[in-house]
C-alpha positions in Angstrom: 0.0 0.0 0.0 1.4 3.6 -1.3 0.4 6.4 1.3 1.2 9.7 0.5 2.4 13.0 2.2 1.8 16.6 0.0 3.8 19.8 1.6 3.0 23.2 0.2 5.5 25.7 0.9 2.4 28.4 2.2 2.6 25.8 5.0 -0.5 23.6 3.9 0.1 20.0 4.8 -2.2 17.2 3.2 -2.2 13.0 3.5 -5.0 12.6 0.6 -3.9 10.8 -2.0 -4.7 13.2 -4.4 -5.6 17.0 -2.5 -6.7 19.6 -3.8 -5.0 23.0 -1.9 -6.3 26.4 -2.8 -4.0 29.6 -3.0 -4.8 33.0 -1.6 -2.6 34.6 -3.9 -0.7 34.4 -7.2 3.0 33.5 -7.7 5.1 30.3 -7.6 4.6 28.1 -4.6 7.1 25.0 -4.4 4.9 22.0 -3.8 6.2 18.4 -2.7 4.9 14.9 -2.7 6.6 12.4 -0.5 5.2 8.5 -1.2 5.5 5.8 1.0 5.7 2.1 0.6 4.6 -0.7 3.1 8.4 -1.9 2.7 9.3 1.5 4.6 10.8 3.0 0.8 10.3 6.1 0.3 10.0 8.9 -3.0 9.7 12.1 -3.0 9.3 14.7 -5.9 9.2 18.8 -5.9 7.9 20.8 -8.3 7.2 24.9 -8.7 3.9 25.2 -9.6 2.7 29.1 -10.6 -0.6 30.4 -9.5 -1.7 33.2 -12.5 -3.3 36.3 -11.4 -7.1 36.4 -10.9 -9.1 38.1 -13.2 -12.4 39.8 -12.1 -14.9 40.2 -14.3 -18.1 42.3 -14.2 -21.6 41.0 -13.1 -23.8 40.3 -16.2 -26.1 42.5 -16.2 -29.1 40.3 -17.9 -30.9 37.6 -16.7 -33.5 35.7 -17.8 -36.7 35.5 -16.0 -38.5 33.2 -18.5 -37.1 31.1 -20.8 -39.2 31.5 -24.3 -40.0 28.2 -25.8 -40.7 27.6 -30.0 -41.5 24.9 -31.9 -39.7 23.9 -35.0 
């Protein structure tokens, strides 16, 4: 059995097998994965990952109250 051990460097920790970790902010944020086997080996990978800048967009300003329906 493969356990796993996620440690992302704004100091989130996570044992899921497969987390998800959400960022406050933009930038590069080194993220590593540490695997371990019943036989006590172990892996571990790091990678950079890079959060983009949010973009904020403005409300839409129609809505649709009721939908018209038309048959073809």
């Amino acid at each position: 059995m493969i356990q796993c051990k996620w440690i992302f460097q704004n100091n989130g920790t996570s044992k899921e097998y497969n987390p998800e970790k959400l960022f406050s902010t933009n930038g590069e944020f080194e993220v590593t994965q540490i695997a371990y086997a019943s036989n006590e080996c172990k892996d571990t990978i790091n990678q950079t990952i890079t959060i983009p800048q949010t973009v904020s967009l403005p409300p839409n300003k129609h809505t649709i109250t009721k939908p018209r329906r038309e048959n073809i």
